[in-house]
C-alpha positions as CSV (number, residue, x, y, z in Angstrom):
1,X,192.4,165.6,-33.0
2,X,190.9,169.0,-33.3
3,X,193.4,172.2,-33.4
4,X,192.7,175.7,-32.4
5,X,195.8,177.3,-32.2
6,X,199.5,176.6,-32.2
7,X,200.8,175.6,-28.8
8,X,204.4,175.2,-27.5
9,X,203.4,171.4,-26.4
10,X,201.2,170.3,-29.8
11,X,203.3,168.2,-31.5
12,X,203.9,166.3,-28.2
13,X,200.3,166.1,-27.8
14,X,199.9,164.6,-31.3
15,X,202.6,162.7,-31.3
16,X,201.6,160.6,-27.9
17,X,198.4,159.9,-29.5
18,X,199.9,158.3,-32.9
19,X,202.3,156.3,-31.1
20,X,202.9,152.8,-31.2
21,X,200.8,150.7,-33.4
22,X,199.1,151.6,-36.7
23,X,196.7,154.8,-36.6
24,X,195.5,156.9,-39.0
25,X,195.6,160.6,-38.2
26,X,192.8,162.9,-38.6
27,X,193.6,167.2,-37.7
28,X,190.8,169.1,-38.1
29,X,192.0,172.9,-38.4
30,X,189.6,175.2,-36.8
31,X,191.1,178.6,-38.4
32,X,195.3,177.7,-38.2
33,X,196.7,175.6,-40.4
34,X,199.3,173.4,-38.4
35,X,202.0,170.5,-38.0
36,X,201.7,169.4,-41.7
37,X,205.5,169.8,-42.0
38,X,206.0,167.2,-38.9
39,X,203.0,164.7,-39.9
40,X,202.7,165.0,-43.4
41,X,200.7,162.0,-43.8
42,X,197.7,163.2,-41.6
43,X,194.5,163.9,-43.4
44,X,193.7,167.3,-42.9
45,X,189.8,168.8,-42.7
46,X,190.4,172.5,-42.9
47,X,187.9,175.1,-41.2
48,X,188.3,178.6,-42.2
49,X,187.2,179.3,-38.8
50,X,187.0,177.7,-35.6
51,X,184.0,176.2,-36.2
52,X,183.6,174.7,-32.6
53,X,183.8,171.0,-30.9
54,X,180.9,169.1,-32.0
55,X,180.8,170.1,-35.2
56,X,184.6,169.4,-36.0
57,X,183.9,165.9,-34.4
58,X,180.7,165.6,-36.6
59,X,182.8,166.4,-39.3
60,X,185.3,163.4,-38.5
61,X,182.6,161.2,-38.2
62,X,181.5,161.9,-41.3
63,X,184.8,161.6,-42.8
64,X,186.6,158.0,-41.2
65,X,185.8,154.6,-42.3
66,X,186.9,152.8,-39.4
67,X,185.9,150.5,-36.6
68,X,186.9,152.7,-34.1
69,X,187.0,156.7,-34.0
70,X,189.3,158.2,-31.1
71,X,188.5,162.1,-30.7
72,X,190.7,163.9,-28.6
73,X,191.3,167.3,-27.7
74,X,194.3,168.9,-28.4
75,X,195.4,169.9,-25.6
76,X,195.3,166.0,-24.0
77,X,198.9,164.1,-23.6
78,X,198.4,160.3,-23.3
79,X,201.6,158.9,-21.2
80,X,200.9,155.1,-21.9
81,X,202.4,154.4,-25.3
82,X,200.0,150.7,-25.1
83,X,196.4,152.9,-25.0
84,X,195.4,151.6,-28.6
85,X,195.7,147.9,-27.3
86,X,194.3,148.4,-24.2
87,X,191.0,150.4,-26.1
88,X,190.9,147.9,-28.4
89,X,190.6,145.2,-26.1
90,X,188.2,146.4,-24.6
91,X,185.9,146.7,-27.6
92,X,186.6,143.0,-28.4
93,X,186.0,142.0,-25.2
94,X,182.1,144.0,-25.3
95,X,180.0,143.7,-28.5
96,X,177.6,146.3,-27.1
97,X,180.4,148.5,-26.0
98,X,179.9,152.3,-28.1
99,X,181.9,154.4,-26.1
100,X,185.7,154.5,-24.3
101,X,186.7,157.4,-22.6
102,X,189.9,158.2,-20.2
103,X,187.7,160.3,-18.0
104,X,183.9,159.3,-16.9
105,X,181.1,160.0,-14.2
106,X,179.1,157.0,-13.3
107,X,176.0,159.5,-13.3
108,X,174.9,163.0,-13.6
109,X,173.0,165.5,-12.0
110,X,169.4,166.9,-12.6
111,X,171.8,169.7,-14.3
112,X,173.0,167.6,-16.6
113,X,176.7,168.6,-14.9
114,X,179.0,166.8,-12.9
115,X,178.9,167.0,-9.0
116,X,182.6,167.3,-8.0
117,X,185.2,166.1,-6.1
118,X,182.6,165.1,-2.9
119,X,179.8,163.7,-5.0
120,X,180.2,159.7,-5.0
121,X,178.2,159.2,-8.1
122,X,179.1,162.4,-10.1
123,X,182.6,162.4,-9.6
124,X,184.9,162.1,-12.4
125,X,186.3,158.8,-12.7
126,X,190.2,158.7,-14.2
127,X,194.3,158.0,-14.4
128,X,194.7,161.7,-15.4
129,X,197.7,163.1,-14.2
130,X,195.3,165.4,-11.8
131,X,192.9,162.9,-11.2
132,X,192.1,163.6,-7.5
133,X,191.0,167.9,-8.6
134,X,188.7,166.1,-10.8
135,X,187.1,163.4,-8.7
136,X,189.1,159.9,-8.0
137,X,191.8,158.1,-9.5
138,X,191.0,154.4,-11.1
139,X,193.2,151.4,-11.6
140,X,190.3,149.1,-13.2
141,X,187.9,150.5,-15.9
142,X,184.6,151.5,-14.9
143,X,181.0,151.8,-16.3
144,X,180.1,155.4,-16.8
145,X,177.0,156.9,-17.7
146,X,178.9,159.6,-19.3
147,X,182.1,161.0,-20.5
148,X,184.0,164.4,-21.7
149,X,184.6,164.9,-24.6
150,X,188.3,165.7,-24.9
151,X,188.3,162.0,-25.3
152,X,186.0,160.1,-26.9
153,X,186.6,157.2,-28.3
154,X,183.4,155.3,-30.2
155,X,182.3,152.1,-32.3
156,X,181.8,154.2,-35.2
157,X,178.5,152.3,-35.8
158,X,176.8,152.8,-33.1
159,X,177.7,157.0,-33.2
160,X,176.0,157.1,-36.8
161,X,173.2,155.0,-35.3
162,X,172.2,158.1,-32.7
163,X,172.6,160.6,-35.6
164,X,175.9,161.3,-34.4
165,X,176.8,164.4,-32.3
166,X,173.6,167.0,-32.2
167,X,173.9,170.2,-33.2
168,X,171.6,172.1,-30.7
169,X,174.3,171.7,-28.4
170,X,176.7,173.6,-30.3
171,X,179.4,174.9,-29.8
172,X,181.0,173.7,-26.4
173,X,179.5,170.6,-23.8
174,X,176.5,168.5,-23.4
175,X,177.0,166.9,-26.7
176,X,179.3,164.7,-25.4
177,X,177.1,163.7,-22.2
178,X,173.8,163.6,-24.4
179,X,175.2,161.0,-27.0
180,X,176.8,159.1,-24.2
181,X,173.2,158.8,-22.8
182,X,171.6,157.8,-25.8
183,X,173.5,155.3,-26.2
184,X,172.6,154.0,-22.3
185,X,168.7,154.5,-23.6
186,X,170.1,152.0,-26.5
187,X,170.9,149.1,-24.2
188,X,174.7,149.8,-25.3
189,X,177.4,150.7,-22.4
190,X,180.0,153.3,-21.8
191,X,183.4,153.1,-20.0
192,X,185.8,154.5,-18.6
193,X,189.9,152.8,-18.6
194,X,192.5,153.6,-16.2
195,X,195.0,155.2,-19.0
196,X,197.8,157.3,-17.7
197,X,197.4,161.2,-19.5
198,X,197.5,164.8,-19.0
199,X,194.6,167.0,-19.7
200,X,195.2,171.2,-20.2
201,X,191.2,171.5,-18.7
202,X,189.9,174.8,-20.2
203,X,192.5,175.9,-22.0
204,X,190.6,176.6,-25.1
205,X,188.1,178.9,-23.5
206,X,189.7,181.9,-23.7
207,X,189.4,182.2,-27.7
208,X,187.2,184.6,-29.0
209,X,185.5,182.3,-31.0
């Protein structure tokens, strides 16, 4: 997870993503330095300033060694304690699957954005807490053609294989769409799972940096 600034909910937020089975925790500090008293056995990769998104998820990508890399915003609660397992399955279940989010569009417009709540194919597909202000809720997964990024969760693999996240699109949105249709262009698929969580949309926006 990628950390901005201390927040009243954080360790919550953290903490619902580490639960259950066996994780290993990656914070990337973007100018604060927090929760190392409460998880003490995260690995840390410290920014002296908030470098942005997609370069602190370039950054972890460069850095695990697992299967499976879950990025995910900070500001993102995930209310089903079995998400691991049911992400997991899902891989296993797709050898050509690269890319699991919790909130998809099944396409995009000429924009490159999302068309809203009325737009059949560009609405957001989720379980989120808010899921109808976003689009429409789910209760199967779904093929997407893209996801956002606060979360991402990717065959490691296949990410490396596109070059990872691009740079051009630094520092806030598109990365996340762009790589998600690369991998399309691949042959590989994207998808979206009905996992129960609560997203903060925007809340990072109003930093200065």
């Amino acid at each position: 997870t990628m950390v901005y600034e201390p927040k009243d909910d954080l360790f919550d937020n953290v903490a619902s993503m580490v639960t259950g089975g066996e994780k290993a925790l990656v914070i990337v500090e973007n100018g604060v330095k927090a929760l190392h008293s409460e998880f003490p056995e995260a690995t840390r990769i410290h920014n002296q300033a908030n470098v942005g998104i997609m370069p602190g998820w370039q950054q972890v990508l460069e850095h695990c060694q697992t299967e499976i890399v879950a990025l995910f915003h900070d500001d993102l609660r995930i209310e089903q304690t079995d998400w691991d397992v049911v992400v997991l399955e899902a891989f296993d279940a797709d050898p050509l699957l690269a890319l699991v989010s919790f909130f998809g569009c099944p396409g995009v417009m000429s924009t490159g954005e999302r068309g809203g709540v009325h737009k059949r194919l560009w609405a957001g597909l989720s379980n989120m807490s808010n899921a109808e202000q976003h689009g429409r809720r789910i209760t199967k997964p779904r093929a997407i053609a893209v996801a956002d990024s606060f979360s991402l969760i990717l065959r490691r693999n296949m990410a490396e294989e596109m070059g990872g996240f691009d740079a051009r699109f630094s520092p806030d949105h598109f990365y996340d769409y762009h790589l998600a249709l690369q991998f399309l262009a691949r042959g590989y698929h994207n998808l979206v799972l009905p996992i129960r969580c609560t997203h903060a949309v925007n809340r990072s926006r109003h930093l200065p940096s």
